[in-house]
N, C-alpha and C positions, 0 to 999 in steps of 0.2 A: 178529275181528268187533268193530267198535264201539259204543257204547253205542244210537247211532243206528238202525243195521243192527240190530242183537239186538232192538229193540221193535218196528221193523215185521216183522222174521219172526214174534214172536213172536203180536206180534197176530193174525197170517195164521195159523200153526199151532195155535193154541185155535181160531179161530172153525174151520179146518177137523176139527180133532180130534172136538169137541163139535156142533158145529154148532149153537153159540148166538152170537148178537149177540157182537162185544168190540168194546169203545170205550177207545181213550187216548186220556188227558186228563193233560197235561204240565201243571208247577206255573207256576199264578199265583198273584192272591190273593185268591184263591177256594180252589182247593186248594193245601196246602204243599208236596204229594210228587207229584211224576211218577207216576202212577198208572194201573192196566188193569181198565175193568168190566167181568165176565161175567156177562152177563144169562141167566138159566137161563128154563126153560119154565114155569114156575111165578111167575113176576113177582118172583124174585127175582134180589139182585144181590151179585156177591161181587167185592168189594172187591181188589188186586193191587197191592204197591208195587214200580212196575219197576226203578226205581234200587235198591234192598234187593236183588233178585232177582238183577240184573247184577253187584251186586256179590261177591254170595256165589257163584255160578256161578264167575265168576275165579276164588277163595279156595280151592274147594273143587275147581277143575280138571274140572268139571262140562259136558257136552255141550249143546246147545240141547235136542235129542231126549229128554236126561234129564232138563231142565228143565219141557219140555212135559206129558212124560209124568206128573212131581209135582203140576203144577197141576191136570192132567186129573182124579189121585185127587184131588185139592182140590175140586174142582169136583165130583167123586160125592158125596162126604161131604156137602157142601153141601146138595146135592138130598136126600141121605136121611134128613139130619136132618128135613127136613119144615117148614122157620123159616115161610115163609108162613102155613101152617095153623096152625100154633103161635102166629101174633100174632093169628090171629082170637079163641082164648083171651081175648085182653086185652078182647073187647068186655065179658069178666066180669069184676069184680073179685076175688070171693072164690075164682075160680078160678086166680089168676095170682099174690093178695097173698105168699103163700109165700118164690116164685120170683123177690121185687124184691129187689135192690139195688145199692149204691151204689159207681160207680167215681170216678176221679180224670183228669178232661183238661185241657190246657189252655185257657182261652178262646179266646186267639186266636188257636192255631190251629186251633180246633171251632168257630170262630165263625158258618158257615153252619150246620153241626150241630145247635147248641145252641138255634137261632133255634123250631124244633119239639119241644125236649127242655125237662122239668123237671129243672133242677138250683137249687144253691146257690153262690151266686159269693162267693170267698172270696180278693179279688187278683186273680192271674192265676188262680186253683184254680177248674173247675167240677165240685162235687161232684155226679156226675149220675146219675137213674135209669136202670136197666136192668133187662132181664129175663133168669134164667138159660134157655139152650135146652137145656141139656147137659152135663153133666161127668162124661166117660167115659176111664176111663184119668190121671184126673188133669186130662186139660184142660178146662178150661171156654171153655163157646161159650154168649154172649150177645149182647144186641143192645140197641139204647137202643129208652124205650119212647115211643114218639110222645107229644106232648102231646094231640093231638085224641083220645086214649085216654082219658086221664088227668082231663081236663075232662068225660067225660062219667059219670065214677064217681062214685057216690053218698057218697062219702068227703071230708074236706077237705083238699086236697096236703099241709098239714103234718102231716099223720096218714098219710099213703103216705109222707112222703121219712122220716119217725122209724120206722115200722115197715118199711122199707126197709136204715134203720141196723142195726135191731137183727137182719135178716135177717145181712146183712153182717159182724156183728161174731161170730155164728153159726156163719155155713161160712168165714169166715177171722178163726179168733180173731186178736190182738195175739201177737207173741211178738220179743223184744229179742235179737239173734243176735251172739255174740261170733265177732268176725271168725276170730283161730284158728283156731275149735272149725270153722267152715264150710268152711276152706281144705283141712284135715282129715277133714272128714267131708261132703259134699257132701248125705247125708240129715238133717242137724242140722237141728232145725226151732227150734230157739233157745229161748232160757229165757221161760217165765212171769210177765208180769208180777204177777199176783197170790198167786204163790207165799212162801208164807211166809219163806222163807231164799231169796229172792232180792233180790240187793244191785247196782246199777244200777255202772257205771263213774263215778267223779268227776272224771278227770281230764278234759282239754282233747282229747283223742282223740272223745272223746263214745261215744253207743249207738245203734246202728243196730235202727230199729225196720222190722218190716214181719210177714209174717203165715206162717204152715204152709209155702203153699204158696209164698210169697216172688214171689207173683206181682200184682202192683198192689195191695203192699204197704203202701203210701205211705198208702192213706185211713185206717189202724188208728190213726194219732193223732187222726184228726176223731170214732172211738170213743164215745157218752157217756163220760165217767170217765176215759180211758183216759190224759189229760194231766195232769189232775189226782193220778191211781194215781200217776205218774211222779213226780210233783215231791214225794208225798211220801217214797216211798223215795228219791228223792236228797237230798230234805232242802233243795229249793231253793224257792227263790219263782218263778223261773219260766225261762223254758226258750228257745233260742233255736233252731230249727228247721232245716235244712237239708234239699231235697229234692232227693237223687242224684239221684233218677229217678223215674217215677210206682212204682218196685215198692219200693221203703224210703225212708225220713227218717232222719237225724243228729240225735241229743235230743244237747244240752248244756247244762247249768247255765248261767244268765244271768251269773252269777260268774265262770266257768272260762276266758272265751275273750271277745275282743271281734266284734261283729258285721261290723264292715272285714272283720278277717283271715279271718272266716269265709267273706266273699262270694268273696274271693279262693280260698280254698282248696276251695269248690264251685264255680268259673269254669276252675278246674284240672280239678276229677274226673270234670267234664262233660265237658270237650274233649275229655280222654284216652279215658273209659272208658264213657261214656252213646251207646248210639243216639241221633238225631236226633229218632226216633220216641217214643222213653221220656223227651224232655226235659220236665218237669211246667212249672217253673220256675226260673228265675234268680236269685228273688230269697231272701232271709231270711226267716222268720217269728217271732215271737215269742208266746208263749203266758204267761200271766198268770196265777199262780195263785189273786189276790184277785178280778178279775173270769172267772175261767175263761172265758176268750175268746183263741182264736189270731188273731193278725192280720198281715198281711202288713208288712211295713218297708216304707221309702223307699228307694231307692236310694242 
């Protein structure tokens, strides 16, 4: 079956599994990823990436029937979370303020996205609110939170996106993960940066920063402090950024490595070893210890 054939069956067998709406919508640009939405009974819609889906089926020698049937639980889960009712919540503030914080997308390709979302644009970086729906078993399920929410609370945004941070910085402290110790031990949740006998990498390899759950890792340098912490246990003036992916960043000493061979050397570990999906950006950043400000390089 080709990639062709596997989306129109599949479309046909959700909408008759469930018996909700499914609509694909192949990538323009508008959307980046070939994509399948199940519109549930509740006015909600769950999002499906069908190239992601085809491919892992292949990978994993997987049947249509056993494909369907996964989305089908997908699609329970969905509804029993209850995400509709739960965004009604946000007509409060003080009932939701908890529950905010902050991921990492890219703009352009969230750029119809982000056109109703409060974020912070930082490059290609949109640092954007969300709200948690759930984190059971480890996974967390959120959702971004409309701006016509957000506009109508009695708060000023830069008082939701900083106590938004400090939600964030919360339920996913920082922690700098020495690659060994993970290869190793797959539960390592990485060293402390505010520990006192902890001592950063100086060499040109660099530290790969990201959080517990090493899961959209990548915003724990946007942290208050958390760039500043760094640079003075390495002892540096300032730091030059690499982001693998949206789930960790590469800190390096501004001294250790030039920023060329670094682009290059992240244009490599993207190709090889980054989803398409997880790609944040392309580019460099550098962080400054005199004006504590990260900013994106030039190409």
């Amino acid at each position: 079956m080709d990639y062709k054939e596997f989306v129109e069956e599949l479309v046909k067998e959700i909408g008759k599994k469930t018996g909700f709406r499914v609509e694909f919508c192949a990538a323009d640009e508008e959307e980046t990823q070939d994509c399948m939405n199940v519109y549930t009974n509740e006015n909600g819609k769950l999002r499906l990436f069908t190239e992601k889906i085809y491919c892992k089926m292949k990978t994993e020698g997987k049947t249509l029937s056993e494909v369907v049937q996964a989305i089908q639980q997908s699609t329970d889960d969905f509804r029993k979370m209850g995400i509709p009712g739960k965004l009604k919540q946000l007509q409060c503030y003080e009932q939701v303020k908890d529950k905010l914080f902050i991921r990492l997308l890219n703009v352009e390709k969230n750029k119809e996205e982000l056109e109703n979302s409060l974020y912070r644009q930082n490059g290609e970086i949109a640092l954007t609110l969300y709200m948690k729906i759930s984190n059971e078993g480890g996974k967390l399920t959120s959702c971004k939170v409309p701006l016509s929410y957000v506009e109508k609370w009695p708060v000023k945004k830069e008082t939701v996106f900083e106590e938004a941070m400090k939600n964030t910085m919360s339920m996913m402290p920082p922690r700098v993960c020495e690659v060994l110790k993970l290869v190793q031990n797959p539960a390592y949740e990485g060293e402390d940066i505010y520990a006192s006998d902890y001592i950063p990498e100086k060499d040109a390899v660099g530290n790969c920063m990201s959080t517990r759950s090493k899961t959209n890792g990548a915003v724990a340098i946007f942290y208050p402090g958390v760039a500043r912490t760094f640079c003075h246990k390495l002892g540096a003036e300032g730091l030059y950024l690499a982001f693998t992916s949206v789930h960790e960043v590469m800190l390096h000493d501004e001294e250790s490595v030039e920023p060329e061979n670094l682009k290059t050397i992240l244009e490599a570990t993207i190709e090889e070893a980054t989803p398409e999906e997880d790609v944040l950006t392309r580019h460099i950043y550098h962080y400054d210890l005199k004006s504590d400000q990260i900013e994106m390089m030039a190409a």
